[in-house]
C-alpha positions in Angstrom: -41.3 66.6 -64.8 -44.5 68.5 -66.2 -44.2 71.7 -67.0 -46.3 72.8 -64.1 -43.3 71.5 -61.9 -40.8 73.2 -63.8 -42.3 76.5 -63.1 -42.9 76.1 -60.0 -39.4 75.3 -59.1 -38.1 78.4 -61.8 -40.1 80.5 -59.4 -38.8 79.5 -56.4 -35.3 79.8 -57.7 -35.8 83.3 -58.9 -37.5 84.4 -55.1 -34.3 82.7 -53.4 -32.1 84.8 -55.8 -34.7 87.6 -55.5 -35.2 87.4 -51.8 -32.6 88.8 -49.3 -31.6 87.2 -46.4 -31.0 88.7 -42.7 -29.2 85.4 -41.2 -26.8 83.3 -43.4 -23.9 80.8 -42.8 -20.8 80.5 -44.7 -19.4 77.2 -44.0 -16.6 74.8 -45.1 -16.0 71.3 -44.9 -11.9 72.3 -44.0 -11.3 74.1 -47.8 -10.3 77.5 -47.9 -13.2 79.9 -48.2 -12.4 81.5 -51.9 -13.4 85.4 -52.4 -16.4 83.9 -54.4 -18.4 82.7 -51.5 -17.5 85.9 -49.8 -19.0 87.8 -52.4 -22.3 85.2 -52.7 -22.9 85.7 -49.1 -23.0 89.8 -49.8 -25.2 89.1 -52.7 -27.6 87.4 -51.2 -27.5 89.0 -48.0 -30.5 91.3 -46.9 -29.4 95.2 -46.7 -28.0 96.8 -43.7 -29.5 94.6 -40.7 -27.4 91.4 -42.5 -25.1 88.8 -40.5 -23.3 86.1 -41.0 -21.9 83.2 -39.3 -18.9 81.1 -40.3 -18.5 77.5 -39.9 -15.5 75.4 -40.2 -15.5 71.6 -40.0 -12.6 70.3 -38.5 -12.2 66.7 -40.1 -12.6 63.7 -37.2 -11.0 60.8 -39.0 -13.0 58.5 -37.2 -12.9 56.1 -34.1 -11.1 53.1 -33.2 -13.0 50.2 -31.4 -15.8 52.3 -30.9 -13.8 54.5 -28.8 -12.4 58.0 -29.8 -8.8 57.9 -30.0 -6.9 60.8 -29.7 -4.9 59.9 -32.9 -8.2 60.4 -35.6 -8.6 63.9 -34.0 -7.7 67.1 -35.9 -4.0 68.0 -35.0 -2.8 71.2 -33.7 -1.9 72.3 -36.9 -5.1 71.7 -38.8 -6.9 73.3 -35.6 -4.8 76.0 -36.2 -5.2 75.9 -40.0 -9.0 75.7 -39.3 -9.2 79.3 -37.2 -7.3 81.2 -40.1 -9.6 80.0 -42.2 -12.5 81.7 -40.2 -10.5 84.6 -39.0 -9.9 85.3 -42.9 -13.7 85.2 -44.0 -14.6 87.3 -40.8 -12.0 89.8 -42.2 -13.2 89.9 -45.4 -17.0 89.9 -44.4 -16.4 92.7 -42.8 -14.9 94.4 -45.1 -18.1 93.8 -47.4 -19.8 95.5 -44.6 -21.7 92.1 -43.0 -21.0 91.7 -39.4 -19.4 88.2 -38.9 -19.2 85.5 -36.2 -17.3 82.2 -36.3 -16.1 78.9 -35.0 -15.0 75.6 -35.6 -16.2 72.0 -34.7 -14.7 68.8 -35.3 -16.6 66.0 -36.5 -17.0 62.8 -38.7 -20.2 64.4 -40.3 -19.9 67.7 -41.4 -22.9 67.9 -43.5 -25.0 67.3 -40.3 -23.5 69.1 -38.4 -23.7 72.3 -40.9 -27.5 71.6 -40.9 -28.1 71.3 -37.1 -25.9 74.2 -37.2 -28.0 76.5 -39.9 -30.8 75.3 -37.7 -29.9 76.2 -34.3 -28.5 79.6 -35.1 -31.7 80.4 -37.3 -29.7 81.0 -40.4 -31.9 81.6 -43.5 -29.7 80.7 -45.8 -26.4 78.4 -46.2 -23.1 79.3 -48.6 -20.7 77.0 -49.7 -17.5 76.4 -51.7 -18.1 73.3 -53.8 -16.0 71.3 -56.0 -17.8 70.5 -59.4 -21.1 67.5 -58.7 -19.4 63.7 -59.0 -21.3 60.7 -59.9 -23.9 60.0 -56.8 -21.7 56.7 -56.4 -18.5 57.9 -56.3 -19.4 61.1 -54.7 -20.8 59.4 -51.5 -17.3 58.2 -51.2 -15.3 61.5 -51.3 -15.1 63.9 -48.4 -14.9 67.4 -51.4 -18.3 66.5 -52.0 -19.5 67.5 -48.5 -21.5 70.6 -50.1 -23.6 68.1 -52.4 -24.7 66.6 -49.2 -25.2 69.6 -47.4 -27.5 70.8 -49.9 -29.2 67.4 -50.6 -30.1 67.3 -46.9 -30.5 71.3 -45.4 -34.3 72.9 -45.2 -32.8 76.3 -45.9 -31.6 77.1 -49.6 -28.4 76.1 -50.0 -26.2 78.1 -52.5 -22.9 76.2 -53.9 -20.0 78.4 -55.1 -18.6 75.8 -57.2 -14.6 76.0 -58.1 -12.6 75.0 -60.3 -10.3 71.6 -59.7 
């Protein structure tokens, strides 16, 4: 990397921090959504005229014989365990002062589904819990690493709220 790089990528790291942003989503691959991210989205989030929208990923184990099956689909209690988990960051965006939406979709790929998502309700920004990075090898195999992905593939800045194992 020359050093011109370097700079130019310091620079637009410190605009992102810098700059304030009017739309952002906080989403989760199915983790709870820790007080951190709350507080990131507040951070970064662009004075009074803010919102934010919350996205849960309920996990779609996947299909049998090319057919959804009704046994790989989230259960009622992870449905259920997937609402709370959006009805708690509305709460506590609200709290911050941030009007909040939310819902929940269930899929097999959450990272493109947080993208088209970001995309289609014209969010600026994207927050995330994270676990810490894994090697790129291992990583591809592990669903925690769903943020890594999300960031590797959004065109909005994507800021990781990484927590502790």
């Amino acid at each position: 990397m020359t050093a011109t790089q370097a700079g130019t990528e310091e620079a637009v790291t410190r605009a992102e921090n810098d700059a304030g942003f009017a739309r952002t989503l906080l989403a989760t691959e199915g983790r709870a959504i820790p007080d951190a991210a709350i507080a990131r989205v507040a951070e970064i989030a662009d004075g009074s005229g803010a919102t934010a929208r919350v996205l849960s990923i309920a996990r779609v184990h996947g299909v049998a014989f090319a057919l959804p099956s009704p046994g790989l689909l989230p259960t009622k209690a992870e449905m259920t365990a997937q609402r709370e988990i959006v009805a708690s960051a509305i709460k506590r965006l609200k709290r911050k002062g941030i009007p909040a939406t939310g819902h929940i979709i269930g899929t097999r790929k959450a990272a493109a589904r947080i993208c088209e998502e970001a995309t289609r309700q014209e969010c600026q920004a994207i927050v995330m819990a994270a676990d810490p990075d894994r090697n790129r090898f291992i990583a591809d195999m592990m669903w925690t690493q769903e943020p890594q992905r999300v960031r590797r593939r959004a065109k909005v800045p994507v800021f990781l709220v990484v927590t502790e194992a």
